[in-house]
N, C-alpha and C positions, 0 to 999 in steps of 0.2 A: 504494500500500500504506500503510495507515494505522499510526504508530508506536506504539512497545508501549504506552505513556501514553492512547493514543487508545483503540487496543483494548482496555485494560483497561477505561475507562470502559463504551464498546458492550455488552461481556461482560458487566458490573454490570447494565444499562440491561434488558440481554435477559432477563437473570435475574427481574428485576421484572415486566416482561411477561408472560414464563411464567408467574407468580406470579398474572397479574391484574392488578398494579400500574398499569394503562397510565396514570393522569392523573399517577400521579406522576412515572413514569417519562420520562413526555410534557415534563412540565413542567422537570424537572433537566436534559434534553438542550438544553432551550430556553435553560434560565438559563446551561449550562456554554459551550454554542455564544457565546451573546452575549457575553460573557467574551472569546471568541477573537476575535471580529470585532471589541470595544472595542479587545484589544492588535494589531488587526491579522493574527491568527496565520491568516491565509487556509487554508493546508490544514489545520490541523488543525478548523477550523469546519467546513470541505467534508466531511472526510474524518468527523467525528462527526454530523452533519446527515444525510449519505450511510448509516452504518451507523443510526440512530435510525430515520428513516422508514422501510426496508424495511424493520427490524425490528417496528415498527407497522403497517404495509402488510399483512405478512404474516402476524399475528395478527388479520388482520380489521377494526383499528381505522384506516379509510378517512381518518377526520376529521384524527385528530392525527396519524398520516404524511402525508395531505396535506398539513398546514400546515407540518412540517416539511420537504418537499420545495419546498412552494413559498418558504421561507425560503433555502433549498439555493440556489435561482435568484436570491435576493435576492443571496446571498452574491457568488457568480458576478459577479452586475453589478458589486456596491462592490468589487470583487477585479480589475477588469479582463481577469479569463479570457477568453479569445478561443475563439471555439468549434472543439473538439480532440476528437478520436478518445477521448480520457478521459472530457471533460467532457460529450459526448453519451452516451458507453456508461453512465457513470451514472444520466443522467435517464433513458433510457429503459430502464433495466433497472425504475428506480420505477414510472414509468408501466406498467408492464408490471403490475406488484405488486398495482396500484389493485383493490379489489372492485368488484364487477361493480354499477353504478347510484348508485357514490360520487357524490355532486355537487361534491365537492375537485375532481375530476380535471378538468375542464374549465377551474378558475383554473389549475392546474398549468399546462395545456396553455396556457394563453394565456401563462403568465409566462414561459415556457420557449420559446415562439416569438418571444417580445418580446424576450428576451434575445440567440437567436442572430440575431435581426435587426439588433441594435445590434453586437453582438461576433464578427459572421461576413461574410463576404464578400456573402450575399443577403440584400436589402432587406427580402425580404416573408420572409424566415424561411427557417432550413435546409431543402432538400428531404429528408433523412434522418428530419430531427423530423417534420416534415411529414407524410410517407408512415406512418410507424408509428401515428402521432397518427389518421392518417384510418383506417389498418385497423382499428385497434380500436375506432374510433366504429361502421365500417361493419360489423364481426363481431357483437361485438354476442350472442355465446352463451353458455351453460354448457352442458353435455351436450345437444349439440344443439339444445337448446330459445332460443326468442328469447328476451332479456332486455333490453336496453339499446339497441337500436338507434338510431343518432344520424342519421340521413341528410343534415341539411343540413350537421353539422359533419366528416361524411364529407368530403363533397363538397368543401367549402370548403379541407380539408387534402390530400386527395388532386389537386383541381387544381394544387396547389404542390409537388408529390410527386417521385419521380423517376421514372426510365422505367420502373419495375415499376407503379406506379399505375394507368398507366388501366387495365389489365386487370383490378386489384382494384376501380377502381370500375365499368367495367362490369360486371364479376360482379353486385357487388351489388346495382347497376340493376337487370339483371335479375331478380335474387332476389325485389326488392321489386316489379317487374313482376307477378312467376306471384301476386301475392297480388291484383292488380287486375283489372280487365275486359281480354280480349283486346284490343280495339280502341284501347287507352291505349298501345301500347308505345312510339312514337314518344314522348310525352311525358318515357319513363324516361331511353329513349337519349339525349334532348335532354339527360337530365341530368349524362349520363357526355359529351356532346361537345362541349357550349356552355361549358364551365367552360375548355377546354382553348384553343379558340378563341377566348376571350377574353383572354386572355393570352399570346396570340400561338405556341399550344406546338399547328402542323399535326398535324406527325407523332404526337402524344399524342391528337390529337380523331383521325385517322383510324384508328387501333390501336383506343380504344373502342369505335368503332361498327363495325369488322371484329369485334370480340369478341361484341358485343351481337345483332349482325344472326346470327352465325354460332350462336349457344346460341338466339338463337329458330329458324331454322331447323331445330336438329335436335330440338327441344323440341316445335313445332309440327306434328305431321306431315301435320294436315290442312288448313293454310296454304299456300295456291296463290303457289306463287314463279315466277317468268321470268327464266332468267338472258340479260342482253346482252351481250356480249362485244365486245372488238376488238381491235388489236393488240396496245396499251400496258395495257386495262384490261377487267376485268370489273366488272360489279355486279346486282345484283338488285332485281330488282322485284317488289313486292307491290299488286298490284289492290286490297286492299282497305284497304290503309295507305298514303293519298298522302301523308300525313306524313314517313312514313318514310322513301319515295321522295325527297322533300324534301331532307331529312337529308343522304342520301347523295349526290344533284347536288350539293346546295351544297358539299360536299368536294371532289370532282369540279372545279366552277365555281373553286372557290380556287385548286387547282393549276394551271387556265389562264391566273387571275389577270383573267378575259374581265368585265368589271363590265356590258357588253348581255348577258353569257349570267344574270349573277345577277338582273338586272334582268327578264331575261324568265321567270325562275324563280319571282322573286317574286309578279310580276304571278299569272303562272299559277294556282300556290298559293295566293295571296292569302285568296278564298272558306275554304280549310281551315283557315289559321293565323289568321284570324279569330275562328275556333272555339275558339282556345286563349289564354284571357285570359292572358296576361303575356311572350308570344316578343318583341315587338313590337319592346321597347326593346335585348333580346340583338342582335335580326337586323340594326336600325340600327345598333350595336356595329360589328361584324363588316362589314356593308356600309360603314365607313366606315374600318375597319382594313384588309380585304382588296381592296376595291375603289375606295376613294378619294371613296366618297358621302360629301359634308359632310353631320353633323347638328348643330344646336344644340349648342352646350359646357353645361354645366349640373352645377356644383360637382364634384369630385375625379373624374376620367373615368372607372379603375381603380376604384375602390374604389363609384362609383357603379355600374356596369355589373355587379361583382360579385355585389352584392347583389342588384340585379335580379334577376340571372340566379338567384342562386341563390334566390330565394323564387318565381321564376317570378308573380309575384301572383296575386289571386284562385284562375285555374285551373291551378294548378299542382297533380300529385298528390301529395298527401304518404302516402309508404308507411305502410303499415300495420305495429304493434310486432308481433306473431306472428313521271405526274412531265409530267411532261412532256406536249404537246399529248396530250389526250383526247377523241377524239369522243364525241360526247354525242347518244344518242336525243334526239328530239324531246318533249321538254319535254309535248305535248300529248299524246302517247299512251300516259302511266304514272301516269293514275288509275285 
């Protein structure tokens, strides 16, 4: 709760905006903040930074609440705040604020990941910031209509997300699927599952692709499926998506942890995934985290594999703005 001194200022601040005022307003919230950070007065900068940009935010003016939000995270850093149930419900209530195709919001989002990576227990960034950072890349609407859609910074946030994520980004896999060619879907899914498996998070890649396979099946009605069955497991096959097929053994293959069954996966498949310039470098990832195939080291592993994965190269689609032992079919007979 920001003190009466604080709020009186905000109160001023807002009155100016009503008014129109926004550069001035903009600019005296800058000068009064910096004041507090020179005496050190940490919350009252937090607490006037905080009331300024949502109050900018939500008059429309993107630019200067952003810069005042992303000063907010400066603040935070020189302050030593450690990342708290307060100090996220803030940023993201900003974030939230942002209009729809602001170009701030993306430094925000970076400074705000940068910070609770320094001042939070996860390396690569809170999974809470995370997750909201990628919804709202991945949503992406006003009145239904598309507007903003961000897919790769989706993706790249929602792989770091928490366990409601991959569901949001299979959703929006598939979303951006129904706008491409039938015969592309495997592509999508790869993109809700390879993020997850790269990062070592099973349980998150095999939830995606139960979401992805299960919204194409009821979406598709005249898509010929085969279900195989066994004790421990069911899965589906699609004749005219060995991709997909693909997809789902190599899940499959993990949890036996069998590095001849991915091996014989690969071989098999080979021909198809040939076909899709850029899996190459994910699949040797993954065949050398889940299965123990050495590949070449080749500058930052993490953060190289990442990127791969998530540009897919050349053929990759970019959407369009608008447990236990498992037997395993025979590899050869689900193309």
């Amino acid at each position: 709760m920001a003190s009466a001194k604080i709020q009186k200022t905000i109160t001023r601040q807002q009155e100016k905006i009503a008014e129109g005022q926004f550069y001035e307003a903009h600019q005296q919230l800058r000068v009064i903040a910096s004041r507090y950070v020179k005496a050190e007065n940490w919350e009252a900068a937090i607490d006037l930074l905080y009331g300024g940009a949502l109050a900018l935010l939500k008059a429309g003016q993107g630019g200067s609440g952003g810069d005042l939000g992303v000063f907010l995270v400066d603040v935070l850093g020189k302050s030593g705040k450690q990342v708290g149930a307060q100090e996220k419900s803030k940023l993201l209530t900003i974030l939230r604020a942002f209009p729809a195709r602001e170009p701030t919001k993306k430094r925000f989002v970076t400074e705000m990941i940068n910070w609770s990576s320094n001042a939070g227990e996860y390396p690569l960034g809170d999974p809470e910031l995370h997750h909201v950072a990628g919804s709202i890349f991945a949503e992406g609407k006003i009145d239904n209509m598309v507007t903003e859609c961000e897919p790769y910074d989706a993706e790249r946030h929602l792989a770091l997300g928490t366990k409601d994520s991959p569901e949001q980004l299979a959703k929006c896999e598939y979303e951006w699927y129904t706008q491409d060619d039938s015969h592309t879907a495997a592509l999508y899914a790869a993109r809700a599952i390879f993020p997850y498996l790269l990062v070592g998070n099973l349980r998150s890649a095999n939830k995606a692709h139960l979401i992805f396979t299960s919204r194409l099946n009821s979406s598709s009605k005249s898509l010929t499926v085969q279900e195989v069955s066994s004790k421990s497991s069911d899965m589906r096959v699609y004749p005219v998506l060995p991709l997909l097929n693909f997809l789902g053994l190599m899940l499959l293959a993990i949890q036996r942890g069998s590095s001849d069954l991915y091996k014989q996966l690969a071989k098999h498949y080979a021909p198809h995934v040939k076909e899709v310039n850029g899996w190459d470098d994910a699949l040797a990832q993954i065949g050398e985290m889940y299965f123990g195939i050495r590949i070449p080291r080749q500058g930052n592993p993490l953060f190289d594999m990442m990127g791969s994965m998530m540009g897919f190269g050349g053929g990759s689609p970019k959407p369009k703005p608008k447990k236990a032992d498992v037997p395993l079919p025979p590899a050869a007979d689900l193309d």
